[in-house]
ZAMARGU-4260 file (C-alpha; in steps of 0.2 Angstrom, whole numbers, plus 5000, padded with zeros to 4 digits):
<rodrens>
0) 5000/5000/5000 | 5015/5011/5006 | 5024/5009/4989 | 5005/5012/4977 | 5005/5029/4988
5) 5023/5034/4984 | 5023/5027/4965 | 5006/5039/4963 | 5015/5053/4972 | 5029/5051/4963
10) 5019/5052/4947 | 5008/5066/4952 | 5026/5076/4957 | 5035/5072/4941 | 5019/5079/4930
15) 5020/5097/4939 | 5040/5094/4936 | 5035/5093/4919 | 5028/5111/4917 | 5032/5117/4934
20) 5039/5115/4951 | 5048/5111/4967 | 5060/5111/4985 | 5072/5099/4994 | 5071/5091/5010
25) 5086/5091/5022 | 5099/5078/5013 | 5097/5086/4996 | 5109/5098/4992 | 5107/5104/4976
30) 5093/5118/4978 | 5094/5132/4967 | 5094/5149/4980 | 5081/5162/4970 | 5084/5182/4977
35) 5066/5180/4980 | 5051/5170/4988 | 5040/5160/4974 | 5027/5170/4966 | 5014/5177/4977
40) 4993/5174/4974 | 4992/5192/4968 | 5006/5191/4953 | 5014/5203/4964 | 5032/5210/4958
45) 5046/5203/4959 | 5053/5206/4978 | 5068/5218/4984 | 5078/5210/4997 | 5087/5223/5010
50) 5105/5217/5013 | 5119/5224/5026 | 5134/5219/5014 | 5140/5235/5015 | 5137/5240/5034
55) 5122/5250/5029 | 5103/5244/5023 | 5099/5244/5005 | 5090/5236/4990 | 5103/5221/4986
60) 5099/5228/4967 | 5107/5245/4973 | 5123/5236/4979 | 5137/5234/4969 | 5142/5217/4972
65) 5141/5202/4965 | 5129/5193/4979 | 5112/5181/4977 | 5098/5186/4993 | 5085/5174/4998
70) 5075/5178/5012 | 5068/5166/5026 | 5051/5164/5021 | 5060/5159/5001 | 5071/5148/5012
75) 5055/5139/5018 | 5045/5137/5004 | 5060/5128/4997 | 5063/5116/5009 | 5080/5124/5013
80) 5085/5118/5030 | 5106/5116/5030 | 5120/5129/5024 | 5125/5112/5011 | 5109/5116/5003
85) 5112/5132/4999 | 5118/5137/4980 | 5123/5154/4968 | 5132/5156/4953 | 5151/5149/4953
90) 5146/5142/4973 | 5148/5126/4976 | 5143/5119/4996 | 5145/5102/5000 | 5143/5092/5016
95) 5161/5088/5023 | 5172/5069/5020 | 5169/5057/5033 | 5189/5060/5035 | 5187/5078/5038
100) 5171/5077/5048 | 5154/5090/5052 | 5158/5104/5040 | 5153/5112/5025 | 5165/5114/5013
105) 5161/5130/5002 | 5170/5135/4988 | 5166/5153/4979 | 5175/5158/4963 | 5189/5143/4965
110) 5192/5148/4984 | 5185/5138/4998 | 5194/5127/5010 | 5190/5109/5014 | 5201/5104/5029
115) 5193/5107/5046 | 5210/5107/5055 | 5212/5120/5067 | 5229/5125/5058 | 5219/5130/5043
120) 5209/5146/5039 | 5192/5147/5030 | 5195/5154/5011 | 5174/5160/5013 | 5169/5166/5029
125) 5152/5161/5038 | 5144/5173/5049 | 5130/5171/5062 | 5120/5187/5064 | 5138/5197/5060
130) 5148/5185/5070 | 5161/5177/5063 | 5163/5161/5064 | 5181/5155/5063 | 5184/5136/5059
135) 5178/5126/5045 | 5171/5111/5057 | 5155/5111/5064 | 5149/5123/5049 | 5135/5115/5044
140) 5125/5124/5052 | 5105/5120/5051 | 5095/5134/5044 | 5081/5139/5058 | 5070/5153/5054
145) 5080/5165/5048 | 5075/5183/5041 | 5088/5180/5027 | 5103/5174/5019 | 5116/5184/5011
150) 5131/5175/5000 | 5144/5187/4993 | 5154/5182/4977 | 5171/5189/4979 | 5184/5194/4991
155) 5177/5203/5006 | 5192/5209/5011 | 5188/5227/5018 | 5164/5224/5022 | 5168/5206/5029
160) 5185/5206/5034 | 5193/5191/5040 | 5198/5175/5028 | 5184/5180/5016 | 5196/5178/5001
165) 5183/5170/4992 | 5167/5178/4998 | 5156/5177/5011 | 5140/5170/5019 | 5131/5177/5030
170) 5116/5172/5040 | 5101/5182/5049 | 5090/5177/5060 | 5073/5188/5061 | 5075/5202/5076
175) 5061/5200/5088 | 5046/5212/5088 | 5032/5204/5097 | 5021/5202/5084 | 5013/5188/5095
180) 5014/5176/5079 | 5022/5159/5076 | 5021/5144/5065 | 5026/5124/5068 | 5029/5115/5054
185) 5030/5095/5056 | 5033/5082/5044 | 5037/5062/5040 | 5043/5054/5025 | 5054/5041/5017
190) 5070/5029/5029 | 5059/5033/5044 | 5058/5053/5042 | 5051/5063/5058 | 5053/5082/5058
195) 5047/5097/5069 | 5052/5116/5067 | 5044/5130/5076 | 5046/5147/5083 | 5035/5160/5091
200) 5039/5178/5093 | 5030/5184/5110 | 5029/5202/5119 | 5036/5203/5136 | 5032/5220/5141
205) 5030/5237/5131 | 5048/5235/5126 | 5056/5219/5128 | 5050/5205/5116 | 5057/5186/5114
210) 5057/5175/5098 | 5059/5158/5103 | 5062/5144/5088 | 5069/5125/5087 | 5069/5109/5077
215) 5071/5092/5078 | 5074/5079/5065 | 5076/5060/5061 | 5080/5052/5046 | 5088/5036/5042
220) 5103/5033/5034 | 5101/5026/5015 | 5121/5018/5015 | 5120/5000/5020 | 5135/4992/5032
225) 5139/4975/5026 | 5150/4961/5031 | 5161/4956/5016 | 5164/4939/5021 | 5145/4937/5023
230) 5140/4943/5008 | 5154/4937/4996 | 5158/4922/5006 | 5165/4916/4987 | 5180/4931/4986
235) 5183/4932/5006 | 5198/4921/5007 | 5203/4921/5026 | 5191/4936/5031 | 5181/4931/5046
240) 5161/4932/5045 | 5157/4944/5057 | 5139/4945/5054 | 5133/4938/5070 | 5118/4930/5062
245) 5109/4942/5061 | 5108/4945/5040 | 5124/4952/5032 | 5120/4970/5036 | 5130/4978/5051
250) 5122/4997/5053 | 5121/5013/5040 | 5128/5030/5036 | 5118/5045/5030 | 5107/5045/5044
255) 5102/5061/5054 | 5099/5065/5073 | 5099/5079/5076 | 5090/5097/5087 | 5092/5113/5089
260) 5085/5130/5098 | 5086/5147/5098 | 5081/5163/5108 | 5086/5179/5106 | 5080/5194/5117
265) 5077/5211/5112 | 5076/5229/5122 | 5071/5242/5114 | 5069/5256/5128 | 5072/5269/5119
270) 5071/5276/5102 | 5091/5277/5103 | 5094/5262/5111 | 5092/5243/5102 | 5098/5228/5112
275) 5099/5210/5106 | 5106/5196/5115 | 5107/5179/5106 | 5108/5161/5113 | 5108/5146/5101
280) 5113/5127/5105 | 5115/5110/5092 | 5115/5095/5098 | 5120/5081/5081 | 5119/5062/5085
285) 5121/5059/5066 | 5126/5043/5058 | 5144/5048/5047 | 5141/5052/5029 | 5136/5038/5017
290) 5153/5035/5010 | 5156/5021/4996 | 5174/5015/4991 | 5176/5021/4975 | 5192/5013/4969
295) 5203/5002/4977 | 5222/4994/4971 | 5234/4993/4986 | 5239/4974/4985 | 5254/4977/4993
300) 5243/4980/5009 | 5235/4962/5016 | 5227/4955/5031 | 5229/4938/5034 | 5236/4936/5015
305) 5219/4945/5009 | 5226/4960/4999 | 5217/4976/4996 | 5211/4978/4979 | 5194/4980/4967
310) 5186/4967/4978 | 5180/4977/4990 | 5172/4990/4978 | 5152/4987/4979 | 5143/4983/4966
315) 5128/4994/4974 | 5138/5011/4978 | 5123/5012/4995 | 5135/5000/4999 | 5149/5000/5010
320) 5162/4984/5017 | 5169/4995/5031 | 5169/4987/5048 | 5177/5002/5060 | 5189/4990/5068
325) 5204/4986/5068 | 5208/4967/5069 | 5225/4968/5076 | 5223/4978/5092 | 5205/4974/5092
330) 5202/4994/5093 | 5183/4997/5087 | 5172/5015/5083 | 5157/5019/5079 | 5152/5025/5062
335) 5143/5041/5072 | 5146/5059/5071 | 5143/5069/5088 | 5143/5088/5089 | 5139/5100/5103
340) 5139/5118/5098 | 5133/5133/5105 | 5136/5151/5106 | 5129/5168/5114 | 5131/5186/5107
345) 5126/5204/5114 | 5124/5217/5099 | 5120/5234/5105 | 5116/5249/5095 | 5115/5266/5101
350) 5111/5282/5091 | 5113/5297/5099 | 5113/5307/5084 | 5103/5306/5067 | 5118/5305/5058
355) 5131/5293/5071 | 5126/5277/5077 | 5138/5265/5088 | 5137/5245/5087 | 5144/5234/5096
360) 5142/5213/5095 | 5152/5203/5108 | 5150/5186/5107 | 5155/5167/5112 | 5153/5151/5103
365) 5159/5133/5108 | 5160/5117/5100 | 5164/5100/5105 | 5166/5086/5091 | 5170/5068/5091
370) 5169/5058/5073 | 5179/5045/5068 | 5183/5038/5051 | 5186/5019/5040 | 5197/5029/5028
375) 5198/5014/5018 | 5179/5006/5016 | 5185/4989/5019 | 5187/4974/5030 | 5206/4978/5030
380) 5213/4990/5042 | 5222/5001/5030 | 5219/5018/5038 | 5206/5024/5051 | 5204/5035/5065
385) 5196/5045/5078 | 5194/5063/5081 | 5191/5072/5098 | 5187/5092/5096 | 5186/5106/5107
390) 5186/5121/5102 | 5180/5141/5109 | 5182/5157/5102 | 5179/5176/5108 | 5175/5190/5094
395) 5172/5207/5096 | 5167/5220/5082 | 5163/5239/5086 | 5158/5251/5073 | 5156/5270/5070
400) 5144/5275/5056 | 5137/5290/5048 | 5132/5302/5037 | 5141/5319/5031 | 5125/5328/5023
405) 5121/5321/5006 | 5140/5318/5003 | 5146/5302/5010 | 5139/5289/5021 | 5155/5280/5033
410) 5159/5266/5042 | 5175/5264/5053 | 5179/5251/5068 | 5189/5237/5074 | 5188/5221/5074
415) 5195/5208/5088 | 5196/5186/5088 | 5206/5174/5099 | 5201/5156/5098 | 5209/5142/5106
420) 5207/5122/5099 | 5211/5107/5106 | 5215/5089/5092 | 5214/5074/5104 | 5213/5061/5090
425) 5220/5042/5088 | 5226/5036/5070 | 5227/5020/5064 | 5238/5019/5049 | 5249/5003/5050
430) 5263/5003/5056 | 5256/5020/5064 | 5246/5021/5081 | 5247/5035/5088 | 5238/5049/5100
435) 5238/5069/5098 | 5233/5081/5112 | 5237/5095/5102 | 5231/5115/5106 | 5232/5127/5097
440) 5229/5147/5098 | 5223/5160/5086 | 5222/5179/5087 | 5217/5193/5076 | 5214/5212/5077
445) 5210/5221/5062 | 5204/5241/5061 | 5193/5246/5045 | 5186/5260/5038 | 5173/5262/5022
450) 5166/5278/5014 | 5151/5279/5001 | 5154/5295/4991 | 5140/5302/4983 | 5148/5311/4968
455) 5133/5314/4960 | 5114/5311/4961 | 5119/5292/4951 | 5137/5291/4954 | 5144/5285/4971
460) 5163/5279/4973 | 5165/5267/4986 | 5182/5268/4996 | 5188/5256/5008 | 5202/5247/5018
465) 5206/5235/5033 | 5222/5231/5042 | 5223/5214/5050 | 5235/5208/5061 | 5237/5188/5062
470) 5244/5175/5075 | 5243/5157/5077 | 5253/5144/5089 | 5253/5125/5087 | 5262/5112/5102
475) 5263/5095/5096 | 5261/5077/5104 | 5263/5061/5098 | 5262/5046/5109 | 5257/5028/5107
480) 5241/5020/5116 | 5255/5014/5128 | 5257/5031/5132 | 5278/5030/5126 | 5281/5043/5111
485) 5274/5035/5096 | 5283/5025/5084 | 5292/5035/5071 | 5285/5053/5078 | 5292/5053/5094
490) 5303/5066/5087 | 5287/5077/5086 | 5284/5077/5108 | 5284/5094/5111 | 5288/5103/5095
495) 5282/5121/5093 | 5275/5132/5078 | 5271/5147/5076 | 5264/5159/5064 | 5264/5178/5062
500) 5258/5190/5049 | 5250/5206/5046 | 5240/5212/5027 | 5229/5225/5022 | 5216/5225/5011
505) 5208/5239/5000 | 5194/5240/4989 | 5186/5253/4977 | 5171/5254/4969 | 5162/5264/4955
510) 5143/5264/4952 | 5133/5271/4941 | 5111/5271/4942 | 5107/5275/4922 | 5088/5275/4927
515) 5078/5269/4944 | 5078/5251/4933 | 5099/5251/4928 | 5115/5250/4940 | 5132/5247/4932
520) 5149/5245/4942 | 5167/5242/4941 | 5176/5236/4957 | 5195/5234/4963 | 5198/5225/4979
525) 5209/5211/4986 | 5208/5198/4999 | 5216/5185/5009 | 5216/5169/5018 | 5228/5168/5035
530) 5241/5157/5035 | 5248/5143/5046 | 5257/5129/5053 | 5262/5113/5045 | 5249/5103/5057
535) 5251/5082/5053 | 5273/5081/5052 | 5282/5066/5052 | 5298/5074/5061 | 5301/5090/5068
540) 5310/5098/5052 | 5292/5097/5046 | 5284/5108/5059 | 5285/5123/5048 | 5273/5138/5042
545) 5264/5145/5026 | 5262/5162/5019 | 5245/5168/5018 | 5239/5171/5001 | 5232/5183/4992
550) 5221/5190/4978 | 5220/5205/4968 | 5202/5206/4958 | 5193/5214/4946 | 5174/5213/4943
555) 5161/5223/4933 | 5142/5222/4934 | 5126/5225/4929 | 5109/5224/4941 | 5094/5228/4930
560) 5075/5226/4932 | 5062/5227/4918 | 5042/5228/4914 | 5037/5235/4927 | 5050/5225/4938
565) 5042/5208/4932 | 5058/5203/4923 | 5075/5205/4931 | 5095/5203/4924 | 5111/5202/4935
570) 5127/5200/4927 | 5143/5199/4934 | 5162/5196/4925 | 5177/5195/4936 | 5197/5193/4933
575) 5208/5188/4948 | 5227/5188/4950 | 5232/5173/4965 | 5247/5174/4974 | 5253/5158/4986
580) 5237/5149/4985 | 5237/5137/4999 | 5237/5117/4995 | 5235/5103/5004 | 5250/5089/4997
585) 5239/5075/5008 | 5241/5061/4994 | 5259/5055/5003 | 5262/5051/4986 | 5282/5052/4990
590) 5282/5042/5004 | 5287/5040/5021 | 5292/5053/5029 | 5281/5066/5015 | 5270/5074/5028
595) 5252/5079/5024 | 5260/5097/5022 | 5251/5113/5017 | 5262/5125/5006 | 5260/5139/4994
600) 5260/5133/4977 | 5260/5149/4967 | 5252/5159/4958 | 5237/5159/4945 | 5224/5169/4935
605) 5203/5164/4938 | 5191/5171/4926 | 5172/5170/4926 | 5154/5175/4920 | 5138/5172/4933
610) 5121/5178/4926 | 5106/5176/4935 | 5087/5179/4929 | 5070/5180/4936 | 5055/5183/4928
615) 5036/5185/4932 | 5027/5183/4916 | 5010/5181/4923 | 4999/5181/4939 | 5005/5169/4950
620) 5019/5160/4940 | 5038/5161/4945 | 5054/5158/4936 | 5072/5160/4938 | 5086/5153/4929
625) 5106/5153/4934 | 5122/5152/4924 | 5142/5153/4929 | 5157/5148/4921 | 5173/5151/4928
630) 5192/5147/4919 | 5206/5144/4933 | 5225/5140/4925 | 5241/5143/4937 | 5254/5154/4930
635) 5270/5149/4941 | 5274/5134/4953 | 5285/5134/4967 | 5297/5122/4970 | 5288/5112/4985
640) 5272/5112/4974 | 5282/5106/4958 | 5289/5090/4970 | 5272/5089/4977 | 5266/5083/4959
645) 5256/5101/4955 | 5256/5103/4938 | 5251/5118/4928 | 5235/5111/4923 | 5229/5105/4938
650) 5214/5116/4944 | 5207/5121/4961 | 5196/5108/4972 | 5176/5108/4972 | 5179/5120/4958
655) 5164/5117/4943 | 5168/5125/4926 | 5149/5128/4922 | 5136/5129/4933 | 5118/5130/4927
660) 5098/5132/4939 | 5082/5132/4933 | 5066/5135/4944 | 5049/5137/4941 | 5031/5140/4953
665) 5016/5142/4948 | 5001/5148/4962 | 4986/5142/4956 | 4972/5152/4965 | 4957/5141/4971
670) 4945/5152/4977 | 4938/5149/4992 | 4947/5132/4994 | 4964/5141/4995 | 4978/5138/4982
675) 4990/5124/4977 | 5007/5127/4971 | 5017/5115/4962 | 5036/5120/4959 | 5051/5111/4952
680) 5071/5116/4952 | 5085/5107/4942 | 5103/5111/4944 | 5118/5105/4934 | 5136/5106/4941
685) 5151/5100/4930 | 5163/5090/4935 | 5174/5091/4951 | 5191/5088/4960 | 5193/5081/4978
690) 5210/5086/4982 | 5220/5099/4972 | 5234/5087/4963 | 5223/5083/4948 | 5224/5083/4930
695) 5213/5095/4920 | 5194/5094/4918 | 5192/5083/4904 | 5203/5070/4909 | 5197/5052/4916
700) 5210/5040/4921 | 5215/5030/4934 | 5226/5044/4940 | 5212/5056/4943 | 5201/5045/4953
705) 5197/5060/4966 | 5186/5067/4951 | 5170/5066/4956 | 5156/5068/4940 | 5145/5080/4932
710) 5127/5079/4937 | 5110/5086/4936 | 5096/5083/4949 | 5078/5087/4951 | 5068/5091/4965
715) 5048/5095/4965 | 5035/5099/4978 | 5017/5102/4979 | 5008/5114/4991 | 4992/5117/4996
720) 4989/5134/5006 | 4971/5139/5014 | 4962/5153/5009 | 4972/5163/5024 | 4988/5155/5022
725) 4987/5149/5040 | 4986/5130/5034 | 4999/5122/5020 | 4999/5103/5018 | 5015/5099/5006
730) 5022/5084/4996 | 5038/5085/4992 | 5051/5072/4983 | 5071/5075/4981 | 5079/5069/4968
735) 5066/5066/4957 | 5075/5054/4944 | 5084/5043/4958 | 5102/5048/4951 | 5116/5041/4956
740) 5128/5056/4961 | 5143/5059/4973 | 5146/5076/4982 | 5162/5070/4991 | 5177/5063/4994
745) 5194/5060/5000 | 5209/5050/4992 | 5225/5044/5000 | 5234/5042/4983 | 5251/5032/4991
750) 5237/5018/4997 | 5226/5016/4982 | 5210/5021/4990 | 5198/5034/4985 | 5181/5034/4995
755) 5167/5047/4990 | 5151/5052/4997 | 5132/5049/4989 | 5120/5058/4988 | 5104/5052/4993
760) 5095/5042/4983 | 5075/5049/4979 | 5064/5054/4995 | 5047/5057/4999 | 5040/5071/5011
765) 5026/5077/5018 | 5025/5091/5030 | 5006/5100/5037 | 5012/5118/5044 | 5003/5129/5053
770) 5005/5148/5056 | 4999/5159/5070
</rodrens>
């Protein structure tokens, strides 16, 4: 009966795909983000979404930046519930490697960063309500009922400040007002699916008001565990059935556990004084991702005379043979994530003057994470691991804004961080067993200061610059389970790193408004990422730093609305100039002792095209489209990259060359029964790298098996609102052609093992939400 329900939904789905269309549930990740919610009942115009990217609120057609704005109630009606399902032109987001654990790893223009040690920076800072939030792990952050989303294309070197080389994202949650209004959404699908989301926004006294939201959800996991030995008892050899009877099937991955609340308190007591204070905690009991062994040849490695090779490549890629044990020390994890974070912030405004205002947002956030990893998908212990996180940090930002007449308006402040980390991991890597404990420290204090020059009634110059000064510290350990200094890093017992540096940014910015409908602007600006410490050494000659790098970019744009603001065009073209980009050498294609290393591999030259479109032709009927293309090549190689195996046509991870969205809603009024609306998206992304020592984009050879390839995915939904909009009943299904696609990955070259992560296979929802 269960099946007849879904084949009929799934029929009735892919007919409004069809002509029409969708959303995605929590896993998908692939949802097109539109500036704007899905047509309204009315045929209303197309939606203006106010933005901060430039410290001061405006229309995000009369900013001159390349940026896509979706607001929370767009976030909604898509079924947008996690920063990996968030998307742009040349942005590509994508749930972190089961080796480098709860993150998102986002990449904007050929920047990102995908390693969630502490050593490294972010290339594309995340913000929480302004705060920064400073390591890649425990980034994917669930999307609870937020006002709006902002995600910058391009460096943010002097609006966003720190490691925002390659943009930035930045999230908003809806500032309470005592509206007395709320909603709770809950819904249910496919692999056991149970989901509730609330919030209510409630009036105190005459001026202190509290909004109160939370979720919880269950799913899962669609990556089935399985014995080898039980299931191919023919190819096992001397591998031991450890099925216990019970069917070959040992567990999952891909499943989700996790909840999450939120309150933030709001005085208003006078009509000079605004104060906000912020509270938020996760708690993730997630199964790991679904990860699949890809490819597999290491017959030099064997247990028992059993050596690792093809065998152990499933046939069903929501299959995987890895047992998290280890046989020889009998050493056993669970294929669970675990994440704790949570934070608090104060943000107070005071404006004693019309034209000066003073902000201030101190906050706090903590995270404590525990994952642990089979590296190599199999029976065979070739690599696993088990990673133990703390981590705190303390930021501070103070601005001064204000306006000079009708000349300029102005922004200057400073900006403080200081976090410290802790890495208590254990790694299994025969013949390596061994134990960090390491901590390590990071500080930053930067001062900026931005000015809007109105120049004339349409021409504004937009001047601006940042000075940050950087430092990090890294203390090593390495002992055995025996507690003696491990086995071949013994040396590392103590060693010390430290990094230090200092840069400043500057951008500058020339707009011109032809018409209340036309916006054209030509922008200069740099960025760049901090650098570091070599953080995973063999020996202590390896305990060394990197350079930041750096990026000088040009970019020209036009922001255009037409007919009567039912059609609207950005374009955006950009040319970059890198200097030192970071990479990761974490192949240990050279063998022992060739560390995991980061190092600055040169320079290169970026080039790109992002247009975006939406169009309201008729009452009630929504479409957007999305294109971007973006041409990366190096120009020089140092010497470490050049011994590291970097060639010249090796390109940037997670990097696509094309990108392409479609979306399209259609309202269909009712009458006094209300209104359905059926919606569908479709997104194409090109062809990816895993790790940065690749060959160029059209090349598919054994050699460049941490490619993972091109795909396009559908999603649809169907919703049905009463008449006052207080009722919606939806149907929603993900991946509408049950494609077999891959998001992830992680390869470690020297062992002939490269694992990636699927994506979901197709999923039905249905969620009833009801607003108050």
């Amino acid at each position: 009966m269960a099946s007849t329900i879904r084949g009929a939904l799934a029929t009735v789905l892919a007919a409004a795909a069809v002509s029409i269309g969708f959303s995605p549930a929590a896993r998908a990740q692939t949802a097109p983000v539109a500036g704007t919610a899905p047509a309204s009942d009315d045929g209303a115009q197309i939606a203006t979404v106010v933005v901060t990217s430039q410290f001061i609120r405006q229309s995000a057609q009369d900013t001159p930046l390349a940026l896509t704005a979706v607001t929370g109630a767009a976030l909604d009606a898509q079924g947008i519930t996690n920063v990996d399902q968030l998307a742009a032109p040349n942005v590509n987001i994508a749930a972190g490697s089961n080796v480098n654990g709860p993150a998102s790893v986002i990449y904007i223009r050929g920047l990102g960063q995908y390693n969630t040690n502490f050593a490294y920076e972010p290339a594309v800072g995340v913000y929480i309500d302004d705060v920064y939030y400073g390591v890649v792990l425990g980034s994917d952050f669930s999307l609870l009922d937020l006002d709006r989303v902002e995600i910058l294309r391009g460096p943010q070197g002097t609006n966003s400040g720190k490691n925002s080389l390659g943009g930035s994202v930045k999230l908003y949650s809806p500032l309470p007002t005592g509206s007395d209004q709320g909603y709770i959404d809950v819904s249910t699908g496919d692999y056991n699916h149970v989901g509730v989301r609330a919030a209510y926004d409630y009036k105190l006294a005459d001026n202190l008001f509290l909004r109160v939201s939370g979720m919880t959800s269950h799913t899962d996991g669609y990556l089935s565990l399985v014995d080898f030995a039980c299931a191919n008892p023919a190819e096992a050899g001397s591998l031991p059935n450890n099925s216990n009877g019970n069917g070959c099937k040992t567990g999952s991955e891909g499943g989700i556990d996790v909840s999450a609340v939120r309150a933030s308190l709001r005085w208003v007591p006078s009509d000079t004084l605004d104060v906000v204070v912020r509270t938020d905690e996760t708690i993730d009991h997630s199964e790991n991702p679904a990860t699949t062994l890809y490819y597999a040849n290491a017959p030099g490695v064997t247990l028992d005379g059993v050596p690792f090779d093809s065998r152990f490549v499933p046939k069903d890629p929501y299959v995987s043979y890895a047992t998290y044990n280890d046989p020889a020390t009998g050493y056993t994890l669970s294929p669970n994530t675990d994440v704790n974070s949570w934070g608090i912030s104060g943000d107070v405004t005071w404006q004693p003057f019309t034209a000066f205002a003073v902000r201030n947002i101190l906050a706090y956030r903590n995270l404590n994470s525990a994952f642990s990893y089979d590296g190599d998908n199999s029976p065979l212990d070739v690599t696993m691991a088990y990673n133990h996180n703390l981590y705190h940090q303390v930021t501070e930002e103070l601005r001064l804004s204000g306006k000079l007449n009708q000349l300029l308006d102005w922004t200057a402040g400073g900006f403080y961080f200081d976090s410290v980390g802790w890495l208590q991991n254990r790694v299994l890597s025969p013949p390596l067993d061994f134990i960090t404990d390491d901590p390590v420290h990071s500080s930053s204090k930067a001062g900026f200061a931005q000015g809007i020059v109105h120049l004339l009634p349409r021409l504004d110059l937009t001047l601006g610059i940042r000075y940050t000064d950087d430092s990090k510290t890294y203390l090593f350990s390495r002992l055995g389970p025996d507690g003696l200094p491990a086995f071949l890093l013994g040396s590392l017992n103590g060693a010390f790193g430290a990094f230090n540096g200092s840069h400043t940014d500057y951008r500058a910015n020339l707009e011109y408004r032809w018409n209340d409908n036309l916006m054209t602007y030509v922008q200069y600006s740099t960025g760049y990422t901090g650098g570091g410490i070599n953080p995973q050494p063999f020996i202590a000659a390896q305990v060394v730093p990197f350079d930041p790098e750096t990026v000088d970019a040009w970019e020209v744009g036009i922001k255009s609305d037409w007919l009567d603001h039912k059609a609207r065009l950005n374009i955006a073209a950009f040319s970059y100039n890198f200097n030192g980009i970071i990479l990761i050498n974490q192949d240990g294609a050279q063998g022992f002792p060739d560390s995991v290393e980061p190092f600055n591999a040169g320079d290169a030259h970026d080039r790109g095209a992002e247009i975006e479109l939406e169009l309201r032709p008729v009452s009630g009927l929504s479409l957007s489209a999305s294109a971007s293309y973006l041409d990366f090549h190096y120009t020089s190689l140092s010497p470490v990259a050049v011994a590291s195996l970097v060639t010249m046509n090796n390109v940037p991870p997670f990097t696509p060359k094309e990108q392409f969205s479609l979306s399209a809603a259609y309202t269909l009024p009712l009458g006094s029964l209300g209104s359905i609306t059926p919606q569908v998206d479709w997104r194409y992304t090109a062809s990816v790298f895993t790790d940065p020592i690749n060959a160029n984009y059209d090349a598919v050879t054994i050699a460049n098996f941490t490619r993972l390839p091109a795909y396009g995915v559908a999603n649809a939904r169907l919703a049905y609102n009463t008449p006052d909009d207080r009722w919606q009943l939806a149907a929603s299904v993900t991946n509408l052609t049950n494609k077999i696609y891959y998001t992830n990955g992680f390869a470690f070259a020297a062992l002939g093992v490269d694992t990636h992560l699927i994506a979901p296979p197709r999923e039905f929802t249905i969620s009833l939400r009801r607003s108050f």
